[in-house]
NUTILO-628620 format. One record per residue (C-alpha): residue in three letters; x, z, y. Coordinates in steps of 0.2 Angstrom, whole numbers, plus 2048, in hexadecimal, padded with zeros to 3 digits. Layout:
! NUTILO-628620
ALAXZY ...
END
This chain:
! NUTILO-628620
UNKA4AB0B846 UNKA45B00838 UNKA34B04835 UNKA30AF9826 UNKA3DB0681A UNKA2EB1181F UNKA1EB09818 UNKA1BAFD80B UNKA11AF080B UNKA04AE87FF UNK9F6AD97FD UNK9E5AE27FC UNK9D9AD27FC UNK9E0AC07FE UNK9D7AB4809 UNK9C7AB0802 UNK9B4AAC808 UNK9A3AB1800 UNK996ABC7FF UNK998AC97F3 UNK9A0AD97F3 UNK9B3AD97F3 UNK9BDAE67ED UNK9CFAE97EF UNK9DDAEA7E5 UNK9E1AFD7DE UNK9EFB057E8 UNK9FAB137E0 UNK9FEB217EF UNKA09B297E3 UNKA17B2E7F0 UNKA0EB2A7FF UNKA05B3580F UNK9F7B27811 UNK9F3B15813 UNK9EDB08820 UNK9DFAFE818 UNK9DEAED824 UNK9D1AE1824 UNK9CFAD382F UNK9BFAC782C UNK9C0AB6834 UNK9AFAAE83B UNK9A0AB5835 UNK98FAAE832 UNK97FAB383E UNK978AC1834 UNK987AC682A UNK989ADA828 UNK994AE481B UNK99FAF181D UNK9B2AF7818 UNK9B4B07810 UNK9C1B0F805 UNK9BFB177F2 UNK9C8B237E6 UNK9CDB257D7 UNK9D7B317CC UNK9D8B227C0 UNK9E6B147C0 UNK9D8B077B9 UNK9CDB0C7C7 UNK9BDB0E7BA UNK9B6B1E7C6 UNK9B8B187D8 UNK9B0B237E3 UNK9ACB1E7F5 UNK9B4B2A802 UNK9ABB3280F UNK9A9B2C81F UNK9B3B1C81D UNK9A6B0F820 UNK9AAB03830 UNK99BAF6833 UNK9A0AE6837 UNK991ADB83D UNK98EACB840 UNK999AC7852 UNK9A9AD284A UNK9AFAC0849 UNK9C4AC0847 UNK9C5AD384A UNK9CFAE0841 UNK9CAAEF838 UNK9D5AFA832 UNK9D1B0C828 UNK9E0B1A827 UNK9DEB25817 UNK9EAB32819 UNK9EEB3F80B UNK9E1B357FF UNK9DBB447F3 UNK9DEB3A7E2 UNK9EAB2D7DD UNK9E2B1C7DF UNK9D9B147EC UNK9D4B057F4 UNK9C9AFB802 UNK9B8AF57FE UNK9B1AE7808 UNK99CAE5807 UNK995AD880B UNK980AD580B UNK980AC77FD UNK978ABB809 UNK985AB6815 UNK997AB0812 UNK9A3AB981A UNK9B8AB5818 UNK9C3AC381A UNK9D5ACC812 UNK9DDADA811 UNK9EFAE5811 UNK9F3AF580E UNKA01AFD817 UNKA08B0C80D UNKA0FB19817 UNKA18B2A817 UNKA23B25807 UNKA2CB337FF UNKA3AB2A7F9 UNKA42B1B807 UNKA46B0F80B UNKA38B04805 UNKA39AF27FF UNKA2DAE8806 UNKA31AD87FF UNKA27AD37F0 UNKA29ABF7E9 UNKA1CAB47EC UNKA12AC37F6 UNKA1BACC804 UNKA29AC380E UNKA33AD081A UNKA41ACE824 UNKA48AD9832 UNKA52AD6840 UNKA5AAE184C UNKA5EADE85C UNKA5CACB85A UNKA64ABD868 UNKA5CAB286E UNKA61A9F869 UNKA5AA9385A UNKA4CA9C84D 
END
């Protein structure tokens, strides 16, 4: 029932806002069926366009990314606060990562997590210092937080 022993979860881009191209940290799926590549933008500004898309790589160092196929989503300029979120299941090489493009005109703010999931080995630890903070509770009363 605990489903965080069954992904594992990682920062992808931390909070920031600009306008250039923002690519995402290298994610080893090693071990894993596929991952959840979320992005959520906050307000944007009246013209702004880009785009989230994932990329490959056979290479830890990422040197040869390669977009993949038919990943793109659009955001435009009234995607204020939404969410966009890209499942790359059964990646075919190692390494990947989420791509945010921006037009270089227009700032936009926006971050990113990947959830990890279909683990070969469990359970998962979640809890990273100073970057994931976990805690499960089951079957919680009700009284003081």
């Amino acid at each position: 029932m605990d489903l965080l022993k069954d992904l594992k979860i990682t920062k992808a881009l931390a909070y920031a806002s600009g306008t250039a191209t923002r690519e995402g940290a290298i994610l080893d799926m090693s071990g894993y069926e596929g991952v959840l590549m979320i992005v959520t933008c906050a307000t944007l500004a009246s013209s702004a366009v880009g785009d989230i898309h994932a990329e490959q790589d056979s290479a830890v160092g990422g040197g040869t990314m390669a977009d993949l196929l038919g990943t793109a989503i659009a955001i435009a300029d009234d995607d204020d606060d939404q969410i966009f979120v890209l499942d790359i299941c059964k990646p075919l090489e190692r390494y990947v990562r989420v791509v945010v493009t921006k037009n270089g005109a227009n700032a936009q703010a926006e971050s990113a997590i990947y959830i990890q999931y279909g683990p070969g080995n469990k359970p998962q630890v979640n809890t990273v210092a100073d970057l994931v903070t976990v805690e499960t509770h089951i079957s919680p009363i009700e009284g003081t937080k």
